[in-house]
C-alpha positions in Angstrom: 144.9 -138.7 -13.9 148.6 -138.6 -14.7 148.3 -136.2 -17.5 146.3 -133.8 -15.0 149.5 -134.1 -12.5 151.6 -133.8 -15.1 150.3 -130.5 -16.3 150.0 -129.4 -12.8 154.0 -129.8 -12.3 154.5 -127.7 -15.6 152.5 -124.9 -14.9 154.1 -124.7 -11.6 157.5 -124.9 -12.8 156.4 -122.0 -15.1 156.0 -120.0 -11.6 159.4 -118.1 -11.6 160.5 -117.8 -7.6 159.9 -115.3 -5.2 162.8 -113.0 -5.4 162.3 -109.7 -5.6 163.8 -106.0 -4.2 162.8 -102.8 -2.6 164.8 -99.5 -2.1 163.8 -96.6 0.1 165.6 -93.3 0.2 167.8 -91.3 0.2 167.1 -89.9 3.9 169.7 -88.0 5.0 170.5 -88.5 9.2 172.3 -85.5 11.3 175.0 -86.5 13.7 174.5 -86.4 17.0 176.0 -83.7 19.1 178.4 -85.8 21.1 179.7 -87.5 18.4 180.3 -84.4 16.2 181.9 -82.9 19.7 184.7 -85.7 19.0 185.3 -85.0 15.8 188.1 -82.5 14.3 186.2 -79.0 12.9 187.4 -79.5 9.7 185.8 -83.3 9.9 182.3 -81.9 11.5 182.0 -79.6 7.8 182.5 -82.7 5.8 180.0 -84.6 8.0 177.4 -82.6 8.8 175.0 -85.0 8.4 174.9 -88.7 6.2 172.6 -89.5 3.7 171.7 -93.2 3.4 170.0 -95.2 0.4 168.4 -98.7 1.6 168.3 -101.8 -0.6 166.2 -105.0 -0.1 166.8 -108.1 -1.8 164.3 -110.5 -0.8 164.5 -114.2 -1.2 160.9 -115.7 -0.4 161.9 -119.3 -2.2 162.4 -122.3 -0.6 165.7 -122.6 -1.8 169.3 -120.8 -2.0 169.6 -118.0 -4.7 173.0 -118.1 -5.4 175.2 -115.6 -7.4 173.1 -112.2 -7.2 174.8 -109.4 -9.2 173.0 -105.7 -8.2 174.2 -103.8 -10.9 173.7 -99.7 -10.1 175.1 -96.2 -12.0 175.8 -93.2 -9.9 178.4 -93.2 -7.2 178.0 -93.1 -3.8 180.8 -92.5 -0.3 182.4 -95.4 2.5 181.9 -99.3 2.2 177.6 -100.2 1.7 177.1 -101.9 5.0 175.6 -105.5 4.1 174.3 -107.9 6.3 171.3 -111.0 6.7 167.8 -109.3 7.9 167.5 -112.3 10.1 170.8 -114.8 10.3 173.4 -113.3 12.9 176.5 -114.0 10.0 178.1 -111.7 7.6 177.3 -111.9 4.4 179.9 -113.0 1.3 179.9 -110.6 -1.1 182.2 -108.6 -3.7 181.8 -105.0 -4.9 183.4 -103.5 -8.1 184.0 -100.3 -8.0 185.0 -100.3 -11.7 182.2 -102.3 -12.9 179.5 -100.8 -10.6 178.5 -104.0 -9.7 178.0 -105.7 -6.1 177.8 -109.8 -6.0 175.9 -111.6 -3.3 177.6 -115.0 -3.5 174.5 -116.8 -1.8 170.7 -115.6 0.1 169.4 -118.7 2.0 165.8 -119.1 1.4 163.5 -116.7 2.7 166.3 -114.5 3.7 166.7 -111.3 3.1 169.9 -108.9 2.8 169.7 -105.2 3.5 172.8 -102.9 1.8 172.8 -99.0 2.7 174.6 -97.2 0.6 175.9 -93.9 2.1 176.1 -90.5 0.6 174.7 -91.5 -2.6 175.2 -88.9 -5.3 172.3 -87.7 -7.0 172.3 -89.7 -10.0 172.6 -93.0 -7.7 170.3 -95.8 -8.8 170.0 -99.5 -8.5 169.6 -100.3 -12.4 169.0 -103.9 -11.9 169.3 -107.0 -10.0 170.5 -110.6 -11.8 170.3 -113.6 -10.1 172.2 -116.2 -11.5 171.4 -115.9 -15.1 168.0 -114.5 -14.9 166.9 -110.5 -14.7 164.8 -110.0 -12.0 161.3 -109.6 -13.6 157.9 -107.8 -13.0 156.2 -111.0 -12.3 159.3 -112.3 -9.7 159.0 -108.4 -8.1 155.0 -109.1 -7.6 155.6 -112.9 -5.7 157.9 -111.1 -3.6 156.3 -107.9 -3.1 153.0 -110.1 -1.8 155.0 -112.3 0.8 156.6 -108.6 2.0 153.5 -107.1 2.4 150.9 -109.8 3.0 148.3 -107.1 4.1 148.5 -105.0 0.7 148.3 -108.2 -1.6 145.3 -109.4 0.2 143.5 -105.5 -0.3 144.6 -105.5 -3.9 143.3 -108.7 -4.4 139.5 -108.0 -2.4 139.8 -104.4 -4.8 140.6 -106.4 -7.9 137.9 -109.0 -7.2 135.2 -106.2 -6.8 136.4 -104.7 -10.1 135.8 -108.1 -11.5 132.3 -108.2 -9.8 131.1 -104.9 -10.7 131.9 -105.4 -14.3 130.5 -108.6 -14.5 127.2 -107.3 -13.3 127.0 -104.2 -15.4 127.6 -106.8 -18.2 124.7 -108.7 -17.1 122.8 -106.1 -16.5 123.0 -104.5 -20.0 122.9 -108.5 -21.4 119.9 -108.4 -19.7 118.4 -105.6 -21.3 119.4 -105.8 -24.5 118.0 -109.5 -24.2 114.5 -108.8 -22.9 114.9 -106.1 -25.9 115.3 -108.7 -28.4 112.7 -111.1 -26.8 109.8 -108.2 -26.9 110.9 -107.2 -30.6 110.5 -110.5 -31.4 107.1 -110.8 -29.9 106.2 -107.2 -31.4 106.8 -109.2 -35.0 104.1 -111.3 -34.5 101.5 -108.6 -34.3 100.1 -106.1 -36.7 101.2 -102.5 -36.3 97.1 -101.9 -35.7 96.8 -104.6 -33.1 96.0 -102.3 -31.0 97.4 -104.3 -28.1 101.4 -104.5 -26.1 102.4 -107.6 -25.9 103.7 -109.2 -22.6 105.3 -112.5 -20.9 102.2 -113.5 -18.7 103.4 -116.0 -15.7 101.2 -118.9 -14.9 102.5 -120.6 -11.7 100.6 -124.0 -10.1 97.7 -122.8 -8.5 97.1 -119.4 -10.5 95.4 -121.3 -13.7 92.0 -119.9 -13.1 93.2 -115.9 -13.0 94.8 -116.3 -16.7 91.5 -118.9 -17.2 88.9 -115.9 -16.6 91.5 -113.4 -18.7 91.2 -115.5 -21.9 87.3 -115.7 -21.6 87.4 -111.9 -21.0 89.0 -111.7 -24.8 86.8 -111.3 -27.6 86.4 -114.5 -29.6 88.6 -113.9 -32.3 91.1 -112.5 -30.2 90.7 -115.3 -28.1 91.7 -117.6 -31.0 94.7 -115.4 -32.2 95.9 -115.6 -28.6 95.8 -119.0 -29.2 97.8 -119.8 -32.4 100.4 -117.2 -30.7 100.4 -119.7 -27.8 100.0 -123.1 -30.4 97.6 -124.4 -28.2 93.9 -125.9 -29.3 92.3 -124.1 -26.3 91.8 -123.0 -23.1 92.8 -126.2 -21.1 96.6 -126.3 -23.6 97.2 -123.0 -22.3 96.8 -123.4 -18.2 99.1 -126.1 -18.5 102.0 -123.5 -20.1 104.3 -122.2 -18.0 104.2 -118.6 -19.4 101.9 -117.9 -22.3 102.3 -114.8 -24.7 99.4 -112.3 -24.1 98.1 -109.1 -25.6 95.4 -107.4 -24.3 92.9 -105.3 -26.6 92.1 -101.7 -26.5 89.2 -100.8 -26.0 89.0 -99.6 -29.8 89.6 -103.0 -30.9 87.3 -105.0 -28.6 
């Protein structure tokens, strides 16, 4: 009992957290015509509309992510606007120019932070997100992407069960085959190739003794006696009590 709780607690310490990003963008907003009437002409050329890149950094853990570094290439215009998706507080952070780098000291747990980055250039990218020590991995990106979009997991999952399904019944459909393949190959062994006869699984439920009774007696005697060492049974009354019993019927040209 304690070795099963024990290995329970491992493999869940083997889950990595939830933490995970998304981006969206660029989408590039006109200004509106009484703000542009405000501004200076030479200001309304410079501005004539902003481009904005969204980031998501998502914290679906039960408990604080500290020290996330987003580390991006490119270069984009004006202070990234950060705040909390849902905490009404600003947001410690640090960004480095020089190194490219923005640091989110802390994300509570499940928290999010959204940073827009405006007037992104066109080689702008987020190249990666550290948090603490740790590279944000495929596995960490999946836990977060299905608390973000409940809805999309759960399809995935229903389309990857039915996968799963639908190959497992083609497999047992073709084991089926190839099984009932190998039984009557094995069956055709027994009989000579001039037989004269197919071989087949006769079923012999309670009740249904006398139909397979009168089908015997229909045999020819020696037939009637081969069908019986097929069987290993001494007669008639052996073979009623067998579940299924191995039959061949003769052709006419045999009989």
């Amino acid at each position: 009992m304690f070795d099963q709780i024990s290995a329970f607690l491992s493999i869940r310490k083997e889950i990595p957290d939830a933490v995970g990003y998304d981006t969206y963008g660029p989408v590039v907003f006109s200004l509106p015509k009484e703000v542009s009437d405000l501004l200076p002409g030479s200001t309304i050329q410079m501005l004539e509309g902003v481009a904005l890149f969204g980031l998501h950094v998502d914290n679906y853990s039960s408990k604080v992510q500290k020290n996330i570094k987003i580390l991006y290439s490119g270069v984009f215009e004006y202070a990234p606007k950060i705040t909390f998706r849902r905490r009404d507080v600003s947001v410690k952070f640090k960004v480095s120019l020089e190194d490219k780098q923005i640091e989110i000291f802390e994300i509570p747990p499940n928290e999010s932070v959204d940073i827009e980055f405006f007037n992104p250039g066109e080689r702008f990218n987020i190249d990666r997100i550290i948090v603490g020590s740790e590279q944000v991995t495929k596995l960490m990106q999946k836990l977060a992407e299905a608390k973000r979009y409940p809805g999309r997991a759960r399809m995935e999952f229903l389309l990857y069960l039915f996968v799963v399904l639908a190959v497992s019944a083609s497999a047992c459909s073709v084991f089926y085959v190839w099984k009932k393949s190998k039984e009557m190959n094995e069956i055709n062994s027994f009989f000579p190739k001039s037989a004269g006869c197919y071989p087949y699984i006769h079923e012999n439920p309670v009740g249904d003794e006398a139909r397979l009774a009168r089908k015997i007696m229909q045999y020819p005697p020696l037939w009637r006696a081969f069908v019986f060492h097929l069987n290993k049974v001494d007669g008639i009354d052996d073979l009623k009590v067998k579940d299924k019993v191995l039959l061949c019927d003769p052709s006419p040209e045999t009989t």
